[in-house]
N, C-alpha and C positions, 0 to 999 in steps of 0.2 A: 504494500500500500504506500502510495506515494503520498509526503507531508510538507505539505506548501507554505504552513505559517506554523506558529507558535502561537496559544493564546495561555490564559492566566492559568486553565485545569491541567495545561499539557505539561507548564513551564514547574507545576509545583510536582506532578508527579513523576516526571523527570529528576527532581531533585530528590524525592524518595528515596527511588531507584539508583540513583549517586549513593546515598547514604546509607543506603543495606551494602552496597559492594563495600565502602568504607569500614562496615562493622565487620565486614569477614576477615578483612584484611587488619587491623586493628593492630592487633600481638606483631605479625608483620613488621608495620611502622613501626611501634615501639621498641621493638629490636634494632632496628638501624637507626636511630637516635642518637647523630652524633652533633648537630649544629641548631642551635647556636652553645648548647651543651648538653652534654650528654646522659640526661636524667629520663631517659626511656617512658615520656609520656605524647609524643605528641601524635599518636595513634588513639590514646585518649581524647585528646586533646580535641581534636580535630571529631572524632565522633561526634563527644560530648557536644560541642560549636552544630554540627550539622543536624543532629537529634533536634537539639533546641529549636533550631529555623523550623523546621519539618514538623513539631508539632504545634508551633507557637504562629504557621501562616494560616491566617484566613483567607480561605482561595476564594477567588472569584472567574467569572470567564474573562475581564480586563484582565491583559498582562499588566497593564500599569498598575492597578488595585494590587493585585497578587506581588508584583515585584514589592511594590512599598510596604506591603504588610511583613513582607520575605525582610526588609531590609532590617525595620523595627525588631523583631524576634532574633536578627543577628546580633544586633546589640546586644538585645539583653544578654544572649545565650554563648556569646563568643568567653572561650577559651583559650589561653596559652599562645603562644606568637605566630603558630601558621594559625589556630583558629581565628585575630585577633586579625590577622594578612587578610584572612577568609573570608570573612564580616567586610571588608572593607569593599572588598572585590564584589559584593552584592549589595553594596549600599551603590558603588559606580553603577551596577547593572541597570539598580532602582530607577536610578536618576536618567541613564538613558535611555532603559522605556517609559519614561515619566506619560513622550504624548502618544503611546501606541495601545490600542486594544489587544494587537497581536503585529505580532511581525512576522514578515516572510525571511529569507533568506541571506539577501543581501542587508538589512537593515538589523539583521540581526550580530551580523560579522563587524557591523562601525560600529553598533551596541558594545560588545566585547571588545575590543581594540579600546574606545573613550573609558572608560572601566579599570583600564592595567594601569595608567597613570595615577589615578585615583585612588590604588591601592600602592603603588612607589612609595606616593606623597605621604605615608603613613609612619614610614619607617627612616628612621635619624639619619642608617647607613645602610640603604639598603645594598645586597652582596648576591652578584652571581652566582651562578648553578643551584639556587633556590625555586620555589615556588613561585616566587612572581620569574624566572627567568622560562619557565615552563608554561604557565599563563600568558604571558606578552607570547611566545612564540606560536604558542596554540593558536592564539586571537590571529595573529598576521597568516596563520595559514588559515584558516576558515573564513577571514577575506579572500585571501587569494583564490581557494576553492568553488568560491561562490560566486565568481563572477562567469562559473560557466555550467555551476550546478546548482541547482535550486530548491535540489528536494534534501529536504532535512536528514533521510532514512540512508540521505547517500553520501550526504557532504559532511555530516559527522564523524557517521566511521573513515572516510578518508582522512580528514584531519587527526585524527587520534593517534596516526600512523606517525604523524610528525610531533605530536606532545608522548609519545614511547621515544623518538629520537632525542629530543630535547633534556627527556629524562634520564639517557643511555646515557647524555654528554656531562651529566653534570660534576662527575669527580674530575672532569680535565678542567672544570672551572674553578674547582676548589679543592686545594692541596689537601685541606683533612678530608674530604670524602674520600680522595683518591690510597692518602695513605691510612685510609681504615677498611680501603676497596667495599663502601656501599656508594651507592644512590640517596641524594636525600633525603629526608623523609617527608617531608612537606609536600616535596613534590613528588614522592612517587603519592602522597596520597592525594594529592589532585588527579593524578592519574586515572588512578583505582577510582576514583570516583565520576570521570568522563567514559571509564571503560563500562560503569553500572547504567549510566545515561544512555547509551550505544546497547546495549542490552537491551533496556529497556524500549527501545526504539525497533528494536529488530521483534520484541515481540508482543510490543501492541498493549500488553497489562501487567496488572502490578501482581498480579496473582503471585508469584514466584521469586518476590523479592517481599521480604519478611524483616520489621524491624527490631531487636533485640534492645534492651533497657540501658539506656548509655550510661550504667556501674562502671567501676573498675574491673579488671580484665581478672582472671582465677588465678591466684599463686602460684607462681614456678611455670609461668605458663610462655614464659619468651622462647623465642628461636635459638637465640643466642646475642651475648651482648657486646657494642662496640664502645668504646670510646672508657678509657679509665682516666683520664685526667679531668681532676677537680675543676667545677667550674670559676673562674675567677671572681666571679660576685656569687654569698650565700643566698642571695634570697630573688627566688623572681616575684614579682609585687606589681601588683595589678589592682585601679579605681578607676570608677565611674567618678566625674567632675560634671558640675552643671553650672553655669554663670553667661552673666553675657559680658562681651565682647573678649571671648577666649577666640587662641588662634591656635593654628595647629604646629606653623615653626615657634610659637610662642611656647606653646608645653615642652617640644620637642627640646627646644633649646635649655630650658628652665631642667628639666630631667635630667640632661647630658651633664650636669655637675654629678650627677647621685650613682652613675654607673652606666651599663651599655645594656644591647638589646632593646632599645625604646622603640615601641608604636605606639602611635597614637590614631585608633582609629575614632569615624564620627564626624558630626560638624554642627553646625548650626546650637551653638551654646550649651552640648552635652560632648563627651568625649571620652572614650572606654582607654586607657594607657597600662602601658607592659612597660617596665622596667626590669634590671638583673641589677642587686643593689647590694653593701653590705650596713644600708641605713636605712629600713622602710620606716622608719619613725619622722626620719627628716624627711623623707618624700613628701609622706603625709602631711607636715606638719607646711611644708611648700605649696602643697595643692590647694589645702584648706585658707589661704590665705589667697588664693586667687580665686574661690567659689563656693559651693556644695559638695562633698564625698556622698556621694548615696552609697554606691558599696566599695569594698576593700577585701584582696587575698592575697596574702602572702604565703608560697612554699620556702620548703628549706631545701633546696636545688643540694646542697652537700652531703643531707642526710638521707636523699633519695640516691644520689648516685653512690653511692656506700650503701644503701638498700640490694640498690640492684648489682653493682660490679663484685664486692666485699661483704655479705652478711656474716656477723658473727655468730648466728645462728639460726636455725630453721623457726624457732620461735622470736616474736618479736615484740619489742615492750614497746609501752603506748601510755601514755597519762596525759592529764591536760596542766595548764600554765600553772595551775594551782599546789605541784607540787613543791615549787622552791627550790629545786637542784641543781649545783651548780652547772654553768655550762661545761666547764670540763666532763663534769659527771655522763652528763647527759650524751655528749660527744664521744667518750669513750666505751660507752656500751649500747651505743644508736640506738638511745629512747628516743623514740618520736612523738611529741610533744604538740598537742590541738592548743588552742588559744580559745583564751572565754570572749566572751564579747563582751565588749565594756561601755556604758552608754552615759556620756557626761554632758551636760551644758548642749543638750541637744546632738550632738555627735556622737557616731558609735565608732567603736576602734577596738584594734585586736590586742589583748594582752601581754605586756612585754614584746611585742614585734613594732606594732605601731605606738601603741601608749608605754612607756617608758616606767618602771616600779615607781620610781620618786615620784612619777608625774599625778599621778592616782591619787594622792594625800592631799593637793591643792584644791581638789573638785570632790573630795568624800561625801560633804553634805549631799551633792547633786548625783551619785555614781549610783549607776543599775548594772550588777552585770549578771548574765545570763550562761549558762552550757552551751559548751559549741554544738551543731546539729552533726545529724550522723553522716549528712552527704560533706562536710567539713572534716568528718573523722577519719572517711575513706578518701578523700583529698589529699590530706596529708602522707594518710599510710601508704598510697598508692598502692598498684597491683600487684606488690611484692606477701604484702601479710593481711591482707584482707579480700577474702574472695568476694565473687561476685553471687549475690544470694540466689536462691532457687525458688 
């Protein structure tokens, strides 16, 4: 059957069907987890990110309704630095189907192309043989293609051919892929997720694409692990900001004191940011002073990549901030440590990460804090000591 246009039922179940190939592949990704470091989540990562779009769109037959619904539900639901890239890359989609009900083939390929910029602009430094270098190549071949095919069923799969090349190429682009001999992860899981769209395509329904609960993955459950070198900042830390006249080289820049890895995706007076830090207190306490925090998470990127490369044992210890142990302690026998949530003078903050011990005594009159929840529990622990339930 031949597919002429794209409208808003076709564009979300397409995205479905991306996001069940994503889950199978999942463990996959998280094995080849070497960049931007190597804490084997962004097959999570990236699930979690597209789970959220997929249940959180309200479809319509307008593609424009459906894309913008798609964009909102990115935000919220984005994850970790390719899902964070990911979000961005469909907030661009959003905005270039803004005036389309549906699109055919050609209009779809300048859609995509206007789109990769728009996710670049996200990131401080962005770096070849990533996701976005597999993105941008995909888009300019799907122009290219399109200008002399027109049917959807036929000019995806041929493009796909050149986003598997593009993803062949990416260790010659980046020294530590090459000398860890993988492929990205990011971008093979773009891939994996263009190869579930093309399935999907070739067979018309969703019947046979099944979406699994976007947990953490089953203990002991990797391929095998790459990358043993410690990440240079402990902590990747990640807020929502809402103010107005925020800009995005403005955060970007204002971050880049605090450490590396910065996206900043978003626009229009809200703005979801990724940082690798060994100060998410100062982050915070930077952001807060240009606007609203609505949320805030911070991993311990050292304690997970010691989870995954180095456990000192098949069992794993866990307590929340309320224990009081020194960091040495805690370090030397990789207890992994939840934070309470802490709610003062109207802001909430995470315990000893973002809100500092001393700091808690100034605001006692006004403090609520509460247990961290249990999708915060399995966050931390990640897929190493916390299965996924049944």
């Amino acid at each position: 059957m031949k597919i002429r246009c794209i409208d808003g039922e076709r564009y979300r179940n397409a995205f479905l069907a991306g996001t069940a190939a994503l889950e199978r592949r999942r463990e996959h990704l998280n094995s080849i987890n070497v960049f931007p470091v190597p804490d084997g989540d962004t097959g999570d990562n990236m699930v979690f990110t597209c789970r959220s779009i997929a249940e959180g769109t309200r479809v319509s037959r307008s593609l424009a309704e459906t894309a913008s619904s798609m964009a909102e539900a990115a935000f919220s639901g984005a994850r970790g630095n390719s899902g964070i890239i990911f979000c961005q890359y469909i907030h661009g989609l959003a905005r270039a189907f803004g005036p389309y009900p549906r699109v055919d083939a050609p209009a779809f390929a300048e859609s995509l192309l206007s789109a990769v910029p728009f996710a670049e602009e996200a990131l401080h430094r962005p770096v070849e043989g990533t996701i976005l270098t597999v993105m941008r190549e995909w888009s300019h071949a799907v122009r290219r293609i399109s200008e002399t095919e027109t049917d959807f069923a036929v000019l995806l799969p041929l493009s796909l051919e050149d986003a598997r090349k593009s993803l062949r190429e990416t260790p010659a682009r980046m020294d530590l892929l090459a000398r860890e001999k993988v492929v990205d992860a990011g971008a093979q899981g773009f891939v994996d997720f263009l190869e579930g769209v093309v399935e999907f395509l070739g067979r018309g329904s969703l019947r046979h694409f099944s979406l699994r609960s976007a947990t953490a993955a089953p203990a002991g459950s990797h391929e095998h692990s790459h990358g043993d070198e410690m990440p240079s900042f402990r902590y990747c830390t990640e807020a929502v900001l809402h103010g107005e006249g925020l800009s995005r080289p403005g955060l970007i820049g204002g971050l880049s004191r605090y450490g590396d890895s910065i996206v900043v995706g978003g626009d229009g007076g809200r703005f979801r940011l990724h940082v690798h830090t060994d100060r998410p207190a100062e982050v915070m306490d930077c952001l807060s002073g240009m606007g609203r925090v609505s949320f805030q998470k911070v991993d311990d990127m050292k304690r997970q990549v010691e989870a995954r490369n180095s456990p000192l044992s098949t069992v794993g210890l866990l307590t929340d901030s309320c224990c009081d142990l020194p960091q040495e302690l805690l370090d030397r026998y990789q207890v992994h440590t939840v934070p309470l949530t802490v709610s003062s003078g109207g802001w909430e903050y995470l315990d000893k990460l973002t809100l500092k011990p001393g700091e808690i005594y100034t605001a006692l009159r006004e403090t609520v804090s509460s247990c961290p929840s249990a999708s915060a529990t399995r966050r931390t622990t990640g897929p190493w000591i916390w299965p996924t339930p049944t």
